[in-house]
C-alpha positions as CSV (number, residue, x, y, z in Angstrom):
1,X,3.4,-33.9,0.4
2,X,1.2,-32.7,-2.3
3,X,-1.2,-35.9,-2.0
4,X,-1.2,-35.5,1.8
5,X,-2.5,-31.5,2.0
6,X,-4.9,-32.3,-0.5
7,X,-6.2,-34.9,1.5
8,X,-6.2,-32.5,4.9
9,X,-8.1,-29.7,2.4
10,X,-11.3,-32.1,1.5
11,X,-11.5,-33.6,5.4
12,X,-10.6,-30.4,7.3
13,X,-12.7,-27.4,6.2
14,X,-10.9,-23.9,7.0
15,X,-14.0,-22.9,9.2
16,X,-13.5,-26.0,11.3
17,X,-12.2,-25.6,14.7
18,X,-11.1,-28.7,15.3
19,X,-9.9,-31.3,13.3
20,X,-11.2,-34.3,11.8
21,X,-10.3,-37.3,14.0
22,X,-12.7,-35.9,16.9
23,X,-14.5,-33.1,15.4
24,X,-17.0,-32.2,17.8
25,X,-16.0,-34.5,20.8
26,X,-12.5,-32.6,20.6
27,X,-11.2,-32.3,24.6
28,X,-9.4,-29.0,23.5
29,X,-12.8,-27.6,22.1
30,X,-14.9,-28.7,24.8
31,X,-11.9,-27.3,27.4
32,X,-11.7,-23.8,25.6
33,X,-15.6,-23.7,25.5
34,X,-15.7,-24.5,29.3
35,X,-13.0,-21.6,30.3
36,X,-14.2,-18.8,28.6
């Protein structure tokens, strides 16, 4: 566990809002963005 959320720290930065495997091509994101 300790390996794996160190790992998750370095890729995902905490002022990130989406995570690494789409970053900013995220459906969510772009979805949220859209409905506001």
């Amino acid at each position: 566990p300790e390996k794996a959320k160190r790992y998750r720290e370095e890729k995902n930065p905490t002022e990130e809002e989406a995570c690494s495997m789409c970053g900013d091509v995220c459906a969510i994101k772009m979805v949220d963005k859209y409905l506001k």
